[in-house]
C-alpha positions in Angstrom: 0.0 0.0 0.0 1.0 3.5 -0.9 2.1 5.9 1.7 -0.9 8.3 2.5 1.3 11.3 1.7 2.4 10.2 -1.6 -1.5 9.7 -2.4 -2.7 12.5 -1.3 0.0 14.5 -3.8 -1.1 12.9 -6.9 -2.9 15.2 -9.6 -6.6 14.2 -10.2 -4.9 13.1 -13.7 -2.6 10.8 -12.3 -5.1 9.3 -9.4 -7.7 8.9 -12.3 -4.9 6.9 -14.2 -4.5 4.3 -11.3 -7.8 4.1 -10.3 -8.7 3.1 -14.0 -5.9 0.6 -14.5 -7.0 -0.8 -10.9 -3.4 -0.2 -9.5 -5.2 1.9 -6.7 -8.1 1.4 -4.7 -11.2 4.3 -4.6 -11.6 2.5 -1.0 -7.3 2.6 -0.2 -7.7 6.8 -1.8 -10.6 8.3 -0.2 -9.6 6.8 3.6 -5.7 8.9 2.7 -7.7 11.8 2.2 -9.6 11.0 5.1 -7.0 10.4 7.2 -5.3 13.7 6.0 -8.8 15.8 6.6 -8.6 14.3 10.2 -4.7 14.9 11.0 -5.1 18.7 9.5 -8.7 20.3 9.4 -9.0 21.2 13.0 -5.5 23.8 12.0 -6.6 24.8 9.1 -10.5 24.4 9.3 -11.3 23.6 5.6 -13.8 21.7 6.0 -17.2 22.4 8.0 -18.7 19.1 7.5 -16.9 16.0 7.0 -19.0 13.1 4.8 -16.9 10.2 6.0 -19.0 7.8 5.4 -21.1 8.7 2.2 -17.7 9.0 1.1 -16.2 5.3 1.9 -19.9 4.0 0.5 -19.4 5.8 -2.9 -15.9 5.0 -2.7 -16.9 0.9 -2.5 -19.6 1.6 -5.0 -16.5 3.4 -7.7 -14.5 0.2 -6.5 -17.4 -2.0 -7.6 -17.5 -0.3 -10.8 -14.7 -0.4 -11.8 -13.6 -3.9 -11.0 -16.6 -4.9 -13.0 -15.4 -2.5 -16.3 -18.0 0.2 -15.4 -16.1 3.3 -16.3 -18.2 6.9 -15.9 -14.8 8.4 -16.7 -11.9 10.4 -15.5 -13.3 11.6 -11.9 -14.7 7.7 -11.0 -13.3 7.2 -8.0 -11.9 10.6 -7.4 -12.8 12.4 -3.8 -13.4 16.1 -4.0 -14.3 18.6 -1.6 -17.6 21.1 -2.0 -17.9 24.6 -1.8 -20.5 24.8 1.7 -22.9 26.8 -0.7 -24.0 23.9 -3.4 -27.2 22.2 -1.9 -26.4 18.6 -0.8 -28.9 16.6 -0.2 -29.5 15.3 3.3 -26.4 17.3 4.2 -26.2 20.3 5.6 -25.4 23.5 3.7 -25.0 26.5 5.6 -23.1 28.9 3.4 -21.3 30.1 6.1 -23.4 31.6 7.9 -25.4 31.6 10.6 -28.8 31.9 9.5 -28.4 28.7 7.4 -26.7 26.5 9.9 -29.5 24.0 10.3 -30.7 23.9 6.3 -30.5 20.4 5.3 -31.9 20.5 1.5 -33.5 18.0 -0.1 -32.2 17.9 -3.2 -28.5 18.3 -4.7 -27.2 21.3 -6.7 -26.9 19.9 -10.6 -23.0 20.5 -10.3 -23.6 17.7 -7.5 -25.7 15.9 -9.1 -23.2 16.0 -11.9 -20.5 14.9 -9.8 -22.2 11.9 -8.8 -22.9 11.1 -11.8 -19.1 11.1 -13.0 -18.6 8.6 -10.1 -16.8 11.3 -7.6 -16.7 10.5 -4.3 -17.6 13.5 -2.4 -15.5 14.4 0.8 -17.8 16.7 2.6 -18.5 20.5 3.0 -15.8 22.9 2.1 -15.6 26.0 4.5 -16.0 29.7 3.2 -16.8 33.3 4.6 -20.4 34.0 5.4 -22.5 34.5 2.3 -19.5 34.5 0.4 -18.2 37.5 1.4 -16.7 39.3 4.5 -13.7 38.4 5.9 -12.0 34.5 6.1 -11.9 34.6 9.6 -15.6 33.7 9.4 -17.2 34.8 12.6 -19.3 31.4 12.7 -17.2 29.2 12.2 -13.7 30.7 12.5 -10.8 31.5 10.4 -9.6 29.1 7.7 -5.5 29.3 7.0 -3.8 29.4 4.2 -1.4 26.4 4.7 1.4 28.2 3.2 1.3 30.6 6.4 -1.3 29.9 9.2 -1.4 33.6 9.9 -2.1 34.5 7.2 -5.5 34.3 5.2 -6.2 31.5 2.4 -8.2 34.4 -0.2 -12.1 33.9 -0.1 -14.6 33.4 -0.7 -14.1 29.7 -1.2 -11.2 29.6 1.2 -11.6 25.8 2.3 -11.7 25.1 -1.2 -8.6 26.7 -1.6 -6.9 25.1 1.1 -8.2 21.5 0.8 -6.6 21.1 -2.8 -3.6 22.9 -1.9 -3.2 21.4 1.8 -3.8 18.0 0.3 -7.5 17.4 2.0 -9.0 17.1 -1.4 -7.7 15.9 -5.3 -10.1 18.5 -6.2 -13.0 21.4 -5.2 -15.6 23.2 -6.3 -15.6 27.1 -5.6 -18.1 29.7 -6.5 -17.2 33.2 -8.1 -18.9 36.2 -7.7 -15.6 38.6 -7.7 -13.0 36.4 -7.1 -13.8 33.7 -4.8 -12.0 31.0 -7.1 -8.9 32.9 -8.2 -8.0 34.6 -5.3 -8.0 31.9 -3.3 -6.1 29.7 -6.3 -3.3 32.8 -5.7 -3.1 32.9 -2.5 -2.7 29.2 -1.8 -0.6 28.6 -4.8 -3.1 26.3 -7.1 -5.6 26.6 -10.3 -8.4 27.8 -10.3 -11.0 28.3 -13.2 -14.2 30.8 -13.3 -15.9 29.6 -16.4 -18.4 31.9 -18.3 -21.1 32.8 -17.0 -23.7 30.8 -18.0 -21.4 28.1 -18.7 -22.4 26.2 -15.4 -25.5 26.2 -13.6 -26.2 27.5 -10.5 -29.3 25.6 -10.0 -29.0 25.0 -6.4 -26.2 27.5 -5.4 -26.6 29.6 -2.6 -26.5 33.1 -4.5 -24.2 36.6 -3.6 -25.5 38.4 -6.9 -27.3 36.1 -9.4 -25.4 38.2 -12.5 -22.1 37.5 -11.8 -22.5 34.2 -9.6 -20.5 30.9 -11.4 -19.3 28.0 -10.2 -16.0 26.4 -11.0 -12.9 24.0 -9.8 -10.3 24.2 -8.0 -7.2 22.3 -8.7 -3.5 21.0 -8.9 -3.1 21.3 -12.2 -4.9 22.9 -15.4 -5.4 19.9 -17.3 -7.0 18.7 -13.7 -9.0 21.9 -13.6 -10.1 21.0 -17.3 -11.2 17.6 -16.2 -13.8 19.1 -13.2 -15.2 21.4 -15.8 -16.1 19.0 -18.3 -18.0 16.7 -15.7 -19.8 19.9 -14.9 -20.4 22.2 -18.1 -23.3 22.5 -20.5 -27.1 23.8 -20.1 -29.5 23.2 -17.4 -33.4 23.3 -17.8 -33.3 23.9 -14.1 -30.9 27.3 -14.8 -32.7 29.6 -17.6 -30.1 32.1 -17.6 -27.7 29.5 -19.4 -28.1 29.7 -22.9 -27.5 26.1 -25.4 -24.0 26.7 -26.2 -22.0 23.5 -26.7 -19.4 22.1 -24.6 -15.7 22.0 -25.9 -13.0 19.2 -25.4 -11.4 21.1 -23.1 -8.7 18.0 -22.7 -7.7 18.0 -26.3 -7.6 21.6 -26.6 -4.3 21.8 -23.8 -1.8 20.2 -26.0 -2.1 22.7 -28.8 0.9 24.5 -27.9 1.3 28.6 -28.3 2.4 29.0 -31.7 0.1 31.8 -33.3 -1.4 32.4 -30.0 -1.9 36.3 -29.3 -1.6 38.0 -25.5 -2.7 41.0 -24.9 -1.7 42.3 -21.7 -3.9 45.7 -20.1 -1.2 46.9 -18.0 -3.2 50.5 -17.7 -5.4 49.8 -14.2 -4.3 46.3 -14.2 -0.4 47.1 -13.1 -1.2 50.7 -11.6 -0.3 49.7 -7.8 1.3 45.9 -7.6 3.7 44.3 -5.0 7.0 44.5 -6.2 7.3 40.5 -6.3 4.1 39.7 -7.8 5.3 42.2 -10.6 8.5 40.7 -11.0 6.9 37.1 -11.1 4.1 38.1 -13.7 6.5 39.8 -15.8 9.0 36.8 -15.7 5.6 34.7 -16.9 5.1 36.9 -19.6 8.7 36.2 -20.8 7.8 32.6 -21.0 4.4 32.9 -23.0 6.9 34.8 -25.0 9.4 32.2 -25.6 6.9 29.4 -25.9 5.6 30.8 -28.9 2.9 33.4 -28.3 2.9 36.9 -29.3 2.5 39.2 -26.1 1.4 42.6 -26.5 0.7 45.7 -24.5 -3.0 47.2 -25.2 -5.3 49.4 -23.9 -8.6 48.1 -22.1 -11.6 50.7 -22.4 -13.6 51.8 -19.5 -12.7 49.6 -16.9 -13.3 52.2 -14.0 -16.5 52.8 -15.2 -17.6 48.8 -15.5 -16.1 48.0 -12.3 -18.5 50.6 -10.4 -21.3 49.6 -12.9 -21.2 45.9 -11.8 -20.4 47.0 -8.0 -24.2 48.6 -8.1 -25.2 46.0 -9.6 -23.6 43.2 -7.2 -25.1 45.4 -3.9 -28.3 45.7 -5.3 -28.8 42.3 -6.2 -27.0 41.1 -2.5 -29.7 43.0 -1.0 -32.3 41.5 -2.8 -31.7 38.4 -1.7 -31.2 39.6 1.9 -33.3 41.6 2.7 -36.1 39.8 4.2 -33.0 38.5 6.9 -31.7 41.9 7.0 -35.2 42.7 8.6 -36.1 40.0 10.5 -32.8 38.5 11.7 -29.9 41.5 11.7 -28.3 39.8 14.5 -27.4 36.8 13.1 -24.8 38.3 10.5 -21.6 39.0 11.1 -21.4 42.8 11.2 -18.9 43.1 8.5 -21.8 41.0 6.1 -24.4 42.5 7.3 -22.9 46.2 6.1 -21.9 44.8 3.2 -25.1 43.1 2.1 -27.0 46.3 3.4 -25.0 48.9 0.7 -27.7 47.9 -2.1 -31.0 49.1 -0.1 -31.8 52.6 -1.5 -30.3 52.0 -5.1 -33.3 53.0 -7.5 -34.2 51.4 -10.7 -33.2 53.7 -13.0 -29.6 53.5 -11.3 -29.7 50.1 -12.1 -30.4 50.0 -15.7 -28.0 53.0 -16.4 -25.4 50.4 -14.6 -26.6 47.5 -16.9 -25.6 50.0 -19.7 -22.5 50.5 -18.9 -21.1 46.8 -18.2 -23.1 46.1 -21.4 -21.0 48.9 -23.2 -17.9 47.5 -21.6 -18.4 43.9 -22.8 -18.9 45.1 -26.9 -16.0 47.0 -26.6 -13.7 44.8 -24.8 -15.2 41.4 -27.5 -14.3 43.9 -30.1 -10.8 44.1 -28.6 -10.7 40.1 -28.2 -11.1 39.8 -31.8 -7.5 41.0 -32.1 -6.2 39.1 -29.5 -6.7 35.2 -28.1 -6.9 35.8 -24.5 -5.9 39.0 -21.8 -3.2 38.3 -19.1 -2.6 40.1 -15.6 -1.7 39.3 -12.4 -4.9 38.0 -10.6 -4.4 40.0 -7.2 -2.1 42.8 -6.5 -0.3 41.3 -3.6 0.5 38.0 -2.1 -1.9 36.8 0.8 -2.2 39.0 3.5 -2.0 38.3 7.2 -5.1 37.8 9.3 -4.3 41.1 11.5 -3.8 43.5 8.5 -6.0 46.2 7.6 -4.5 48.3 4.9 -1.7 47.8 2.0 0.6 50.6 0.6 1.1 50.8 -3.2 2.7 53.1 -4.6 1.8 55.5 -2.7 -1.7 54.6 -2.5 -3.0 52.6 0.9 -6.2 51.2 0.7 -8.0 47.8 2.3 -6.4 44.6 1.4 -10.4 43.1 1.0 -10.7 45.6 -0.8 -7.1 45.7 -2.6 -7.7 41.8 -3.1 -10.4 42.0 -6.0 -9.5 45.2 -8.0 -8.1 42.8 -10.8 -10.4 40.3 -10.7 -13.2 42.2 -11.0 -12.8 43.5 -14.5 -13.0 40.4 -15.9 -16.0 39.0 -13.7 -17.5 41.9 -15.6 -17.2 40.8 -19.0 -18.5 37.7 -18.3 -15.8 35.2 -19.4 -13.9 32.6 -18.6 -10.6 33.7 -16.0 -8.0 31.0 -15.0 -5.4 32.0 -12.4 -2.7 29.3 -12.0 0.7 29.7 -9.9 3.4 32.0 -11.2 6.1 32.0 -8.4 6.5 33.2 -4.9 7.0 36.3 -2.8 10.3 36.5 -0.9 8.4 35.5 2.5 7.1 32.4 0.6 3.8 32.8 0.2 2.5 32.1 -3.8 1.5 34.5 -6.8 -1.0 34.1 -9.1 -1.0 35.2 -13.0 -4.2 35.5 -14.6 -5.5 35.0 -18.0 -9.1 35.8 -19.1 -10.4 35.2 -22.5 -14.1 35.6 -24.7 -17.2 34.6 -23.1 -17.4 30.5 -23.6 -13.8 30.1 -24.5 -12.9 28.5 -22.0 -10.3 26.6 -24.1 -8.5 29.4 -25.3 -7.3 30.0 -20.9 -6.8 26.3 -20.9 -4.3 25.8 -23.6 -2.3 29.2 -22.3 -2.5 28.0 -19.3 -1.6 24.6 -19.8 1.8 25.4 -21.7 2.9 28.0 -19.3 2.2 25.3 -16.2 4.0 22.8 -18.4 6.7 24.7 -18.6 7.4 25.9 -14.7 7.3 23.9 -11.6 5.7 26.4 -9.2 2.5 23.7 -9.2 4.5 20.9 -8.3 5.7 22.8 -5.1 3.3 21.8 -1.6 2.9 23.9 1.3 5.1 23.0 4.2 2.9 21.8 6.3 4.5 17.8 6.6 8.1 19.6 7.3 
């Protein structure tokens, strides 16, 4: 038998690959990860609810399978963790939060469902900050570390996400992304992470932040691993009637293109204003290596992105407050106070405010697809600094202090705007050791396009081989 280490540290590719060719247990993998969720959650609290034992039975049932030639394809077998916002049935879903902390649904999200379907074996509940957003020191449940630093924070919203893949507690996760809950959190702990489209997945049974800009995505070791969880996932949903019928690519076949002929265009206007001095050096050093692999990089100019980001920030508030504001009224005590301001900014906007706001990201998105037709995908750095420490409040950059929650989305942001797909994977580290994140975003449903660039740049560094140092 494998040591419980070396299991837990192999990429959902290479896990899938054993499973298949029966040279590893489902059973013998899910009780490592289980084992590893035990030894490390109560430090670094990425989980809220553990599913041991749904998790050995659909474990035994993937063995079954398998044994007998039953193959439902490259996540059979596989455990993953869940986002604590994605309705599992019979198992409690609380979002973070308070108010929700007894909700057992009935019935399972249809990225669930979908999971279950592909055979994964589901690990439990993923922790994340309340609502999915405030601060990752949820005041619930507690803080959930980034396993690179315990003092300092993991990104959020999907911060047990985060930290299960990278910590080891899960081959996979899903996150949800509103702003930046995947791709913050993939920077911060030094892993992938993938917003598709929106409208690419449903979010049939998601708890929601701002229905507009809510998706749901994976988190991961690896791009091509990322690629895998998306495919199980993607496609239309009666049950979701904002997702229009757009067909699914092979996003597997499309990562070993290469970057001959592919064009980069890189927005350093807003996107490079105020940046750490190590996460510029690291996403400048990536851009050398796009370069060299073939691509043509480019500076260029992206229109209006002020304007959309406070366009879709009215938008977000109004649309947070929709859906709290029966709470709000009836239960203010039972939200953290930092959530409760935040999910309260929305309350007096007025309808025409809105629509002129709807304008304006609308203008934004034909501009910027205009722009995309002269260039494949955009890259940036995905935050502006490495992850900050728990007790922080403010960040300096050049010459500008403002929030680090606050400093933490300003480049993800843009791009949850426009609607596409964004993919931040690992890039390097900051002198204290702690990860950066470059980012590439690309049209709306090319999700292939950030897969392949992706893929070669990954394929071609080692920062997501490196593990935190948590077994040191």
């Amino acid at each position: 038998m494998a040591a419980a280490t070396e299991l837990t540290d192999l990429s959902l590719r290479a896990a899938s690959d054993l499973l298949h060719r029966r040279a590893l247990s489902p059973v013998e993998l899910a009780d490592a990860y289980l084992a590893r969720i035990e030894r490390w959650n109560p430090r670094l609290n990425a989980y809220l609810t553990v599913t041991a034992d749904d998790a050995r039975a659909a474990a035994r049932q993937a063995e079954a399978e398998l044994t007998a030639r039953t193959d439902r394809g490259p996540l059979h077998g596989i455990p993953l963790g869940l986002k604590d916002l994605l309705a599992t049935a019979g198992v409690r879903t609380t979002a973070g939060s308070k108010i929700l902390a007894d909700w057992i649904p009935t019935e399972d999200a249809t990225v669930v469902r979908r999971l279950r379907a592909a055979g994964a074996v589901l690990l439990g509940k993923c922790a994340m900050t309340e609502f999915a957003t405030g601060h990752p020191h949820n005041p619930h449940y507690g803080p959930t570390r980034n396993p690179w630093n315990l003092a300092h924070v993991p990104g959020g919203s999907s911060s047990g996400s985060g930290v299960a893949v990278a910590a080891g507690l899960a081959v996979a996760a899903l996150g949800s992304d509103t702003a930046c809950s995947i791709r913050q959190p993939a920077a911060y702990c030094g892993i992938v992470g993938l917003r598709p489209s929106q409208g690419r997945v449903s979010t049939a049974g998601v708890v929601p932040l701002a229905r507009s800009f809510d998706t749901v995505g994976p988190l991961a070791r690896t791009v091509e691993d990322a690629a895998l969880v998306l495919a199980a996932i993607a496609g239309a949903d009666p049950a979701d009637w904002a997702m229009p019928p757009v067909p699914v690519d092979d996003y597997r076949a499309a990562l070993t293109a290469g970057l001959q002929g592919v064009r980069v265009g890189v927005p350093r206007a807003y996107f490079w204003d105020r940046l750490d001095s190590d996460v510029a050096a690291a996403v400048e050093a990536a851009l050398g290596i796009l370069n060299r692999l073939g691509a043509e990089v480019r500076d260029l100019d992206l229109p209006g992105v002020d304007e959309a980001v406070e366009a879709r920030g009215l938008i977000h508030s109004t649309e947070a407050h929709a859906y709290h504001a029966a709470w709000l009224d009836e239960r203010p005590d039972d939200y953290g106070a930092d959530v409760r301001e935040r999910v309260s900014v929305g309350r007096d906007t007025t309808g025409a405010a809105l629509a002129a706001a709807h304008g304006r990201l609308a203008r934004f998105g034909a501009d910027v697809n205009a722009l995309l037709e002269t260039v494949d995908v955009l890259a940036a750095p995905t935050t502006p600094t490495p992850a900050w420490p728990f007790d922080a409040t403010d960040v300096t950059l050049n010459g500008v202090a403002e929030p680090y929650r606050t400093a933490g989305l300003r480049l993800t942001v843009p791009f949850t705007a426009l609607g596409g797909p964004s993919l931040s994977v690992p890039c390097g580290f900051s002198a204290a050791g702690l990860p950066i994140g470059l980012q590439l975003a690309g049209r709306r449903f090319d999700e292939a396009a950030v897969l392949r660039v992706g893929h070669a740049f990954e394929q071609s560094t080692d920062w997501h081989r490196r593990r935190p140092p948590l077994d040191d």
